[in-house]
N, C-alpha and C positions, 0 to 999 in steps of 0.2 A: 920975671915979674908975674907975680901972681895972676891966675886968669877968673875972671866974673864964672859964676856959675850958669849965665847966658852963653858963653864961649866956648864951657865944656860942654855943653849941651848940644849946640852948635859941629863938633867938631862929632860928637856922638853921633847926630843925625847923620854927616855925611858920612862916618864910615858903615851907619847903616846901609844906606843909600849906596853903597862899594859894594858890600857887599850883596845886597837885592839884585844887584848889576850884573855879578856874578854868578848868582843864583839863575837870574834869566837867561844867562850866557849858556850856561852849563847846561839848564834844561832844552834851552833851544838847541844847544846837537846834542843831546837825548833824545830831540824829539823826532831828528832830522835823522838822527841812525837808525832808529823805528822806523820812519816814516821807508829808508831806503830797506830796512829789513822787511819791511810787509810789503813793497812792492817787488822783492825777490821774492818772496814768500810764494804773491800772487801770479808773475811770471813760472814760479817753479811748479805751479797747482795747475796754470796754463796747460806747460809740457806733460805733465800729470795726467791732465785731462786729456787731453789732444790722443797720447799714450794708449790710453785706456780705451778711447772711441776708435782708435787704426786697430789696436787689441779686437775688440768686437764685431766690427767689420773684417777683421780676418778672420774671426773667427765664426761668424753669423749671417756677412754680406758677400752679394754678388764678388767673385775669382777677378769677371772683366775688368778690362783696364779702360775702356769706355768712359766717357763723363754722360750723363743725363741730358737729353734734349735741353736747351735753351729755353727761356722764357719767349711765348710768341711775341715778335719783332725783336728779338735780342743781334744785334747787329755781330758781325764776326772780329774778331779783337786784330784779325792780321785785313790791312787795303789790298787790292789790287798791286798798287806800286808803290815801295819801301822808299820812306823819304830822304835826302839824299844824306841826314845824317844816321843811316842806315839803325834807327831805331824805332822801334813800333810802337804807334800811340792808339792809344784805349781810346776808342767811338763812343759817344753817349747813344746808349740806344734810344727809338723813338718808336711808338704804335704803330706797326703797319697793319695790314691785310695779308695776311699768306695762304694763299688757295692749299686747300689740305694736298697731301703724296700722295699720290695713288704708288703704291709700289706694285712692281710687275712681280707675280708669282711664274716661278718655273712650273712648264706643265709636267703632273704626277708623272714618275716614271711605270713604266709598264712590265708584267708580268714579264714576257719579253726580253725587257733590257736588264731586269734584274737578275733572274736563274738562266741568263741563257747559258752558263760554264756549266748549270748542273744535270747532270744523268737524266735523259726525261722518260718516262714511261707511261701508259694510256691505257685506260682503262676504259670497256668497250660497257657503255651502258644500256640495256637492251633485255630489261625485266617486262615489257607490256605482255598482256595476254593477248591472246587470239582476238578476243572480243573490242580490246581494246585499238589493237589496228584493223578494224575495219569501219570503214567510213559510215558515221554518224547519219550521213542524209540516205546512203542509198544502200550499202552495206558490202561495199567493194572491199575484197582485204585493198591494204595501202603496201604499198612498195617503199623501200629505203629509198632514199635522193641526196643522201651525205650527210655528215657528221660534223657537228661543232662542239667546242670546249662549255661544260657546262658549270662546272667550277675546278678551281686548280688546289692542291695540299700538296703542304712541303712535308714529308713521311720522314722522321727522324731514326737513324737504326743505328741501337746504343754499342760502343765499343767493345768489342769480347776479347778474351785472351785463349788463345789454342797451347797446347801443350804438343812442341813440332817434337819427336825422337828418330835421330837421326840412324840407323841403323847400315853400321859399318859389317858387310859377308867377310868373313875367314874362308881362306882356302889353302888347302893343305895339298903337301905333295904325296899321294898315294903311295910311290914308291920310298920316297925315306919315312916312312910314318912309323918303321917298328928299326929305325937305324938309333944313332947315339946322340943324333943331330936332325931332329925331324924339322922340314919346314915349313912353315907359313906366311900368310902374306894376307894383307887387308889394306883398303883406302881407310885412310886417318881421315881426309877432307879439311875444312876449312880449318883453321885455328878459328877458336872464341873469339869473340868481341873482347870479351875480359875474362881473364886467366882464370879455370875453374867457376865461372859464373853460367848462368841458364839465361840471362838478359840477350836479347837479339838488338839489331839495330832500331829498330819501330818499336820497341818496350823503353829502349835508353832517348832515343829522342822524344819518345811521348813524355817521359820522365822531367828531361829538361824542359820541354815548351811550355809544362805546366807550372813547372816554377818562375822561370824568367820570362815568358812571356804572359801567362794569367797569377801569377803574383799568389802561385799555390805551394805553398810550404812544403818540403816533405814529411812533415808529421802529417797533415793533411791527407795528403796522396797515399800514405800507409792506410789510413782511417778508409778513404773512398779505394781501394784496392780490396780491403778488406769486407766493406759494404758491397762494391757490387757485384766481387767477383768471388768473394771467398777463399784470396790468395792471400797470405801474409807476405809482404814486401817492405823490407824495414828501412827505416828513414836512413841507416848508419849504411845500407849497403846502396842504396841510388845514393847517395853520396858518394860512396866509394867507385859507383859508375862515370861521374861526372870527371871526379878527379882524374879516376884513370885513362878515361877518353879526352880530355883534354891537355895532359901532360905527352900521352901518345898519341894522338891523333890530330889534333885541333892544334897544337903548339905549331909546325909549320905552316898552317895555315896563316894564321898571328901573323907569323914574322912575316908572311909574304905581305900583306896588310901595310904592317909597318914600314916594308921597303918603299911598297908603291904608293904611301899618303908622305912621306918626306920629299918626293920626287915634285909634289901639288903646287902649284902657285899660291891656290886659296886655302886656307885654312883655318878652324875654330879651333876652340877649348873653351873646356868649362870643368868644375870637380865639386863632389859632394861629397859630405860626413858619409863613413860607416863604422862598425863596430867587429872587432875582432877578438877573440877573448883568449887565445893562446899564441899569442907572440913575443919572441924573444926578448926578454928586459923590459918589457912592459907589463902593464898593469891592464886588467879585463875592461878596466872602465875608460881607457885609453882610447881618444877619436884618431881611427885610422881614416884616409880619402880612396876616394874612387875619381881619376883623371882619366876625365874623357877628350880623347881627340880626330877630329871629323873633320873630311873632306867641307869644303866650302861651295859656293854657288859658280862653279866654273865648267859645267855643260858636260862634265863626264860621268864616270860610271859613280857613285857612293861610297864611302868608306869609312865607317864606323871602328874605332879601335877603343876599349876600359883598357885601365889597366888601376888596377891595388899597388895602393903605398902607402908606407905607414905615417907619411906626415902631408902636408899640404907644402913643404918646401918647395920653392919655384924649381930648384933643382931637377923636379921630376918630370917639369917640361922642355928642360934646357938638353936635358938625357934624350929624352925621348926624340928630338926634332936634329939632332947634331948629326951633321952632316948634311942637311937643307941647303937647298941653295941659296944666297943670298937673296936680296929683295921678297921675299916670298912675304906677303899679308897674311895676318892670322888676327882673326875677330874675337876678341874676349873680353870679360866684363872688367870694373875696376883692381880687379883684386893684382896687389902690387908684384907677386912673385911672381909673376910673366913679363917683370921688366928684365928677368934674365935670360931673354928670348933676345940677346944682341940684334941678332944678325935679319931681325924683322921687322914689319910694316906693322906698327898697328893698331887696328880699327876700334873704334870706342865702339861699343852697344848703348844706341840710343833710346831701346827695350827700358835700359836698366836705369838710365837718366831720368824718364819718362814716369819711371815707377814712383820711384823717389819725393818726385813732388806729385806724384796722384796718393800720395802714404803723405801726406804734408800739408792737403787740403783740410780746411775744418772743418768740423760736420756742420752741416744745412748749406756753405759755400760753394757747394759744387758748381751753381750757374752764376756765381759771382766773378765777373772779370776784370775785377781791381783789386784781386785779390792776387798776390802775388805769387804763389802757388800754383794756383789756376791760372794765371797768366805763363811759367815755367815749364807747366804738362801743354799749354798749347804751343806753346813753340817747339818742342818734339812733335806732338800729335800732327802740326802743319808739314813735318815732313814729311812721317809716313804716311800721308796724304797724296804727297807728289808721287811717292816707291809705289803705291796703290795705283796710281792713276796708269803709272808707266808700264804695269803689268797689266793692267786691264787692257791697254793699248798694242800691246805685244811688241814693245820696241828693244831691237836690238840692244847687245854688251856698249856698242860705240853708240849709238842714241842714248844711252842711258846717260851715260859719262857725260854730253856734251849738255844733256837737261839737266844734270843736276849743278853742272855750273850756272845754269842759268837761272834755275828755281830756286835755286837750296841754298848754294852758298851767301847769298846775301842771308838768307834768314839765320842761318848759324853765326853769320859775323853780327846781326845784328843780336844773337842770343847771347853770344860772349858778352857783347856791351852790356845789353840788360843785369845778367849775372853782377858785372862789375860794378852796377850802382844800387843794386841791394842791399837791404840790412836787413840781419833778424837776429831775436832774442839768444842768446848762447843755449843750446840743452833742445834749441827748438827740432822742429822734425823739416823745417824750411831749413833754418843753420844747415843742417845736414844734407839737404839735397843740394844746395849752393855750393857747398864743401867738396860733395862729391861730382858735382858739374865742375864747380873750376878745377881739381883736381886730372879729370880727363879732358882738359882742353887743349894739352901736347896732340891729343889723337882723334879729336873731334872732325878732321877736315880730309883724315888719312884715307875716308872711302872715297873720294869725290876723285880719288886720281885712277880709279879702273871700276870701270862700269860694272864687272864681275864681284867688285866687293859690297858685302853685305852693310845695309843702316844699324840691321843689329845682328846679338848673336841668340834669336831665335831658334836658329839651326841643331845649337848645341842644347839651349835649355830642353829643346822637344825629344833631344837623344838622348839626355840624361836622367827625364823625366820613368822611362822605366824602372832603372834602378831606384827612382826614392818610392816609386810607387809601390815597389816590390823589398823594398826596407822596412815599409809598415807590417808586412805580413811576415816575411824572415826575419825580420828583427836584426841577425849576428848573420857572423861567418864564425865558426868555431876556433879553424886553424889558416893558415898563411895559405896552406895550397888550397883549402876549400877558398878563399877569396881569388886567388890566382887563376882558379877554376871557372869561376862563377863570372870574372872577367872576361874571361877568352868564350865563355859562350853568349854573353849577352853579344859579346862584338861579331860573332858568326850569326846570331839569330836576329839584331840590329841591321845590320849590314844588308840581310839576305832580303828583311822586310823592305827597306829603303830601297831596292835594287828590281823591285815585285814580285819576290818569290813568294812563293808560303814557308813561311819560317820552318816548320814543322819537315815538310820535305824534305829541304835543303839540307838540316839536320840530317836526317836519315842517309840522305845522297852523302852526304862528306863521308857518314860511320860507313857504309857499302866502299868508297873508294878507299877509305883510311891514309890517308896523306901522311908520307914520314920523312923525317929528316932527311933524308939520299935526293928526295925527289925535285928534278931544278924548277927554276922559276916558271919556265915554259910549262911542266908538267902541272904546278900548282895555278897557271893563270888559266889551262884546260877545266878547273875546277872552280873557281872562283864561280861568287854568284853572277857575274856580269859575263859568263861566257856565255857563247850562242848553244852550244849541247846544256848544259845546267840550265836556261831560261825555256828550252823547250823541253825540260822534262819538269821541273820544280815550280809550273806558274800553278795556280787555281784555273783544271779546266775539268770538263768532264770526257 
């Protein structure tokens, strides 16, 4: 049936009207995939941002891991006593009155207690004229009545080099001197330090201390050899000193090291990037590590051990430590290839927990404590609070143990919960520190079970801490044995320091003893820095 030209009309409109429908449809999730586009946008510019201000601050602000005094009356975010759903609720602060600190200064130390190790000498002051000692009122000379210090100078007397020649006598025998077989005899004396070389022991360990412990290059040391003294000493042959005293000298030393730190109950690690530029099937721009492994807080002598390898493979811990005896704790940061450490305990570093969200706070948040973030750095920072208190207090391995069940472990069980009812954006730098807290929550509780185990692994960051500081100025290792080298004597000048000697000595005393493979354990522990002859000859005294 034919339709009115009202009906087509009609029928016109509403597929207008369909289609506007669908128009609105279409553009409202256009509008809605924009709207969730620019709100990633602005989350992503967030991280961006956040990035950029931890950037700048590492690169421009305070190292400390400290947060800024509170706002005055800002209440503390942790009560008294944890409530019994053991989770910690945020105080509103309120204005009080807080009478200013006075904080106690230590009184200056004294002339006294400072140089009393150094050489002293006196110098007799006693330039007046005749005229001048006799007395003003009646003109009596004046007699002396004693001596007092009138000012003190520490007199610096700069290093020199001698030139020793050792002059070995011939002697011949009179009677065969005109036979077919004339003879002779002469003292040969010591061997070298190093074959065909002029280096003495005190030329090779001054060499070393300059590099590993003041972070002095040997191109440097050529340049300041050449300035003061007018010796040319080239960088390629104190290299060649290192090498060759540490592959013969200083190697059983190592190994004694390594025997008696696997026998430890306590123990760290930690490892750092370095660069090697002649290693086998690699490439120069290849990141080689440096694994460090140190004795722990368990009341005996010190023992620092590096050692170079060429990947960061957990392997090179599981090597290192086999043969340990079961149970033994070792304190390490998150890094996951110390999960092949089986046969150990071990300790989260709540140093590294701690950092994580002190790198996660936003900028100007720092005294904001509903910030969550800042909420994360004080639930570590509340423990190392307690570790402070207990050491300020000088409480025994078994005191410690029995406090921190009583202090601590609530606060971490209450920290796990908090972690678990957090949110934060994906990319953020909270995501991350969250990530990496739940992460080490397997090992979060593992120090609480011996008082001798450490909250964090400070111990090792401050051991490791040479070698990066002495990577800015060396830069490389060339070849495999100059890094193998360069390990075995940070570990003897490490060690020697942590144990009070003067690094520098201690050096010198190993190169005069020269320790070698034959020599047993008893003869190497007579040399060790922690023996009674080696501490009374290698301390700082005069």
């Amino acid at each position: 049936m034919p339709r009115s030209a009202k009906d087509i009309q009609l029928i016109e409109l509403k597929d207008t009207i369909s289609k506007l429908n669908e128009l609105i449809l279409s553009q409202t999730r256009t509008m809605d995939s924009l709207q969730k586009a620019i709100e990633d946008l602005r989350r992503e510019l967030g991280n961006k941002q956040a990035e950029v201000d931890y950037l700048k601050a590492k690169l421009f602000g305070s190292s400390s891991e400290k947060l800024k005094a509170p706002f005055p009356g800002q209440m503390n975010l942790f009560a008294e006593e944890l409530p019994d759903d053991r989770t910690l609720k945020i105080i509103e602060p309120e204005i009080i009155d807080v009478a200013a600190h006075k904080r106690e200064r230590k009184p200056k130390a004294t002339y006294e207690e400072m140089f009393e190790h150094l050489p002293r000498r006196e110098v007799l002051l006693d330039s007046l004229t005749d005229g001048e000692k006799s007395c003003p009122v009646c003109g009596t000379p004046m007699v002396p009545i004693g001596t007092e210090i009138a000012r003190t100078e520490l007199v610096f007397h700069p290093a020199v080099l001698e030139r020793v020649d050792y002059m070995a006598t011939t002697y011949e025998c009179p009677d065969c001197k005109d036979s077919l077989e004339p003879q002779f005899v002469k003292e040969e004396g010591d061997v070298p330090l190093v074959p065909h070389s002029y280096v003495s022991t005190g030329l090779a360990a001054h060499a070393m201390y300059g590099k590993f412990i003041n972070a002095q290059p040997y191109y440097r040391q050529e340049k300041d050899f050449e300035n003061q003294f007018g010796v040319k000493i080239g960088r390629g042959t104190m290299a060649h000193w290192t090498i060759y005293c540490a592959q013969n000298y200083f190697s059983p030393m190592i190994g004694y090291f390594h025997r008696q730190l696997v026998k430890r109950k306590y123990v760290a690690g930690d490892e750092t990037p370095i660069q090697v530029l002649k290693e086998a099937g690699r490439r120069a721009q290849s990141k080689s590590y440096v694994w460090l492994f140190r004795s722990g807080d368990d009341g005996l002598s010190p023992i620092i051990v590096y050692q170079y390898h060429p990947t960061r493979n957990g392997d090179a811990a599981a090597k290192f430590f086999a043969g340990s005896e079961p149970g033994a704790y070792i304190n390490v940061d998150g890094y996951a290839g110390y999960n092949k450490l089986k046969d150990f305990k071990r300790c989260c570093c709540y140093a590294h927990i701690r950092r994580y969200f002190l790198e996660a706070i936003p900028k100007g948040k720092e005294k904001d404590y509903t910030d969550p973030a800042v909420q994360g750095f004080l639930y570590c920072n509340k423990l190392f609070e307690y570790e402070r208190s207990y050491r300020e207090k000088g409480l025994s391995y078994r005191q410690i143990y029995n406090r921190r069940l009583k202090d601590q472990k609530p606060v971490i069980e209450a920290f796990m919960a908090w972690i678990d009812k957090q949110k934060a954006p994906n990319g953020s730098r909270l995501a991350r520190a969250l990530t990496y807290a739940g992460n080490q929550r397997p090992y979060m509780m593992t120090y609480l079970e011996d008082g001798h185990c450490s909250i964090s692994n400070n111990l090792s960051e401050n051991s490791i801490r040479p070698v990066t500081v002495g990577r800015r100025n060396w830069l490389f290792c060339d070849t495999t044995d100059g890094a193998d080298a360069s390990m075995m004597v940070y570990s003897l000048l490490e060690t020697a320091r942590a144990n009070g000697l003067n690094p520098q000595k201690y050096l010198e005393y190993l190169l005069e003893a020269r320790p070698n493979k034959n020599m047993s354990d008893g003869e190497l522990e007579n040399i060790a820095p922690w023996s009674p002859k080696v501490q009374a000859c290698c301390v700082n005294k005069s």
